[in-house]
C-alpha positions as CSV (number, residue, x, y, z in Angstrom):
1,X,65.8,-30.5,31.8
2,X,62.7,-29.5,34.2
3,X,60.5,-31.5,31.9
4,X,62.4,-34.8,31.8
5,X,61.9,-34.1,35.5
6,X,58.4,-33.1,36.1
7,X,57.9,-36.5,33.9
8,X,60.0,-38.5,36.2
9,X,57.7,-37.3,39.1
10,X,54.3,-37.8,37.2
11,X,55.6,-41.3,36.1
12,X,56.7,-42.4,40.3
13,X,54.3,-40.0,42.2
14,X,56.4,-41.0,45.2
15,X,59.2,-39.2,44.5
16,X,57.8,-35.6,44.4
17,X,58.1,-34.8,48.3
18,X,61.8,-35.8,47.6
19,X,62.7,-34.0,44.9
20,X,60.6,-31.0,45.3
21,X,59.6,-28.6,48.4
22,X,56.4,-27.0,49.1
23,X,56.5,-24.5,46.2
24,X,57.3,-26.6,43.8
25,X,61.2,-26.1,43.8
26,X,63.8,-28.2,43.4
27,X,64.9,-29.2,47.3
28,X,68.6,-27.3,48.2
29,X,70.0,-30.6,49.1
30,X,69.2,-32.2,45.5
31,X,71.9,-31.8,42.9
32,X,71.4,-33.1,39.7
33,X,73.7,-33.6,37.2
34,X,73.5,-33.3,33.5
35,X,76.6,-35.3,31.9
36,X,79.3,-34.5,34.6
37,X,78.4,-30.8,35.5
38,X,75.7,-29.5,38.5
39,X,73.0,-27.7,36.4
40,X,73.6,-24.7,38.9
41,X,76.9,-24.1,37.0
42,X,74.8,-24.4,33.6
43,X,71.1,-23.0,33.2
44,X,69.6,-24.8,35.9
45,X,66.3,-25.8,35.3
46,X,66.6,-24.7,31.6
47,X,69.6,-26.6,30.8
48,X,69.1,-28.6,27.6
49,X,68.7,-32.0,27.2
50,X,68.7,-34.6,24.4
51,X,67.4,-37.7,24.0
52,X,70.5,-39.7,25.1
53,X,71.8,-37.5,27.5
54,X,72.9,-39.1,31.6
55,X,71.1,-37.3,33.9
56,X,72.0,-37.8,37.4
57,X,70.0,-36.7,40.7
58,X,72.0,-37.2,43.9
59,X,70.4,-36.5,47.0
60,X,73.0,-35.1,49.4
61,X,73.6,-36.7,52.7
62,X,75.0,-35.2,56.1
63,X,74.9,-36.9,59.4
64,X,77.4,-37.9,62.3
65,X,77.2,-38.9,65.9
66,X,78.0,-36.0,68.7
């Protein structure tokens, strides 16, 4: 799953400082879903992939007014 990422990235060079922090990790506040399950509840980064699979990245959002 990393790859189809990292190839994401290198195809839209603009989304790198979104989806990734300093060290090259995958930002806390990014979940991304293979199918319908959060990779953190399958092999993360590792998780496999196939050619047809739905990949979803969902940037999560917090805000208000105090």
């Amino acid at each position: 799953m990393r790859e189809v990422i990292d190839q994401l990235v290198n195809e839209h060079q603009g989304l790198k400082p979104h989806l990734f922090d300093n060290d090259g990790n995958i930002r806390s506040f990014v979940k991304i879903y293979v199918e319908d399950d959060d990779i953190n509840a399958l092999d993360k980064e590792q998780t496999s992939v196939s050619e047809n699979t739905i990949i979803s990245i969902i940037p999560a959002i917090a805000g208000g007014s105090f």
